[in-house]
C-alpha positions in Angstrom: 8.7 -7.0 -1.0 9.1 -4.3 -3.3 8.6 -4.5 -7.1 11.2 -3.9 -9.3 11.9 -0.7 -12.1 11.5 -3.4 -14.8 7.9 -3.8 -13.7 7.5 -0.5 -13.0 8.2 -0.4 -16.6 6.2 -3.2 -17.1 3.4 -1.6 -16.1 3.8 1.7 -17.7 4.3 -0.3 -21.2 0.8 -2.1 -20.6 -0.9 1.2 -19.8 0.6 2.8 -22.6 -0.3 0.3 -25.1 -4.1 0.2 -23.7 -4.1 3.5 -25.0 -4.3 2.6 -29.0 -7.0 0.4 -30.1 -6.8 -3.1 -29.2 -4.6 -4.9 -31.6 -2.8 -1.9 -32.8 0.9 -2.3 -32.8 3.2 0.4 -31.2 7.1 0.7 -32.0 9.3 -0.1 -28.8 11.3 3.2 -29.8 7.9 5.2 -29.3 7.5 3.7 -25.6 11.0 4.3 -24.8 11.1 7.3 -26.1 7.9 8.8 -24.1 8.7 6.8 -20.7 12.2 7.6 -20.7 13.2 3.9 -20.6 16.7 2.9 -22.7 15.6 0.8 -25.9 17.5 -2.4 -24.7 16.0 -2.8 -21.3 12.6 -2.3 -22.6 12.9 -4.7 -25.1 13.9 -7.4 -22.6 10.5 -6.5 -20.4 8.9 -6.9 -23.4 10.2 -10.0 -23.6 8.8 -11.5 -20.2 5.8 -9.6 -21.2 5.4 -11.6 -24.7 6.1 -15.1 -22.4 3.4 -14.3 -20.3 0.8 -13.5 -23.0 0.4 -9.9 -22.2 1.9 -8.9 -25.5 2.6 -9.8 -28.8 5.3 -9.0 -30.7 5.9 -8.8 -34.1 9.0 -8.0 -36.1 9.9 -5.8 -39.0 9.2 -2.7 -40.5 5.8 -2.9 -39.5 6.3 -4.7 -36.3 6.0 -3.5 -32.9 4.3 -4.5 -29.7 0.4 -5.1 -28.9 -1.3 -6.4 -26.2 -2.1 -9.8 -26.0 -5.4 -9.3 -24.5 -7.5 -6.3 -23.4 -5.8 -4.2 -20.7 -9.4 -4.7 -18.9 -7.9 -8.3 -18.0 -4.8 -7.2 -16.5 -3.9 -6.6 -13.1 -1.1 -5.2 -11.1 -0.5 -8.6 -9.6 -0.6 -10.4 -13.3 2.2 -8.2 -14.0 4.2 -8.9 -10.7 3.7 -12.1 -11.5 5.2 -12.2 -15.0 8.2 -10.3 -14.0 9.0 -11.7 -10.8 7.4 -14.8 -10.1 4.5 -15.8 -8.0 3.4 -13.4 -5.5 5.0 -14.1 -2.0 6.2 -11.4 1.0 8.6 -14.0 2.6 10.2 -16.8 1.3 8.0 -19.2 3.8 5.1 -18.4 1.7 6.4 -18.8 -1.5 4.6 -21.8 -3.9 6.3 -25.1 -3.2 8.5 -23.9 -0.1 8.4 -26.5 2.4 9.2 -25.1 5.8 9.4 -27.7 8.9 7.8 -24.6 11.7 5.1 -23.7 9.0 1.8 -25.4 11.2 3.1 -23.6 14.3 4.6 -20.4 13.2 2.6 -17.7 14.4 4.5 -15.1 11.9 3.8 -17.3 8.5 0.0 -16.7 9.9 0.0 -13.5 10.0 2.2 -12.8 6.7 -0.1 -15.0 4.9 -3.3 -13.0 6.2 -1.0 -9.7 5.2 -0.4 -11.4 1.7 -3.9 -12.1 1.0 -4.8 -8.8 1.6 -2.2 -7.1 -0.6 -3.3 -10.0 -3.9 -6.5 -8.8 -3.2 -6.0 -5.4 -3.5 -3.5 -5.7 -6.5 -6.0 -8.1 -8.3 -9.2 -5.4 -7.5 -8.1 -3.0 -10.3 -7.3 -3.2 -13.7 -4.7 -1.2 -15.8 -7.3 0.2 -17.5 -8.6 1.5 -15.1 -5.4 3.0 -13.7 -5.1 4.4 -17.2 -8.5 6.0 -17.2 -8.0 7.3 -13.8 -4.5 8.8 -14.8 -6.5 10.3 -18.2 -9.2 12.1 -16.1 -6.4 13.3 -13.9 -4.2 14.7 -16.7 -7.2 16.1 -18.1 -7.9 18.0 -15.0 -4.5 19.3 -14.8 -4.8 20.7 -19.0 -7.9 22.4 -17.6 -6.4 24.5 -15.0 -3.2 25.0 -17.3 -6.1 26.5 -19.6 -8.0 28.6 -17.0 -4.6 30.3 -16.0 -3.4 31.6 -19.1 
């Protein structure tokens, strides 16, 4: 399995917006602009974002984007999720797949011990988190920019 660049996105979107207060609204053109992300595709994440509940959006010349609840109560996985659908590392594992080897099969067993591992892991952490882990890590990086000059 590997995620795609519009969750990538995704994420980075999230993480950026858990950096205003919570409710604040931020302009898509602001987030595209920083990230490097072209206006159109962002505003269709967005739009899987807003259908999952992890944003708001509001139109207008005072709209923008907020999150739709505090980045403390997002995951990695809740944003796999949104984007791309339940959480599954091969198709036999997938919510709903019915699969006629799936009692027997000794590769199912040990994907699906693999896939709980990896939801746990991507459930353990939340983006803000990652955002305050990637703000004390920028911040070391000013202060050695400082010290050398």
């Amino acid at each position: 399995m590997q995620i795609t660049r519009q969750t990538e996105y995704a994420i980075k979107t999230l993480i950026e917006l858990g950096q205003v207060p919570y409710g604040q609204l931020l302009s898509s053109k602001t987030i595209s602009q920083k990230h490097g992300i072209s206006e159109d595709f962002l505003y269709k994440t967005i739009q899987v974002l807003s259908r999952a509940g992890l944003v708001v959006t509001q139109r207008g010349i005072q709209g923008g984007v907020r999150l739709g609840r505090p980045l403390e109560g997002i995951t990695i996985a809740d944003v796999i999720e949104a984007m791309e659908g339940p959480l599954a590392i091969n198709v036999c594992l997938s919510p709903g797949y019915q699969c006629e080897n799936s009692a027997t099969c000794q590769v199912r067993k040990t994907l699906a011990r693999a896939q709980k591992a990896m939801v746990k892991e991507l459930r353990k952490t939340s983006l803000a988190e990652i955002a305050a882990q990637e703000a004390e890590i920028a911040a070391q990086e000013m202060g050695k920019i400082k010290t050398k000059g």
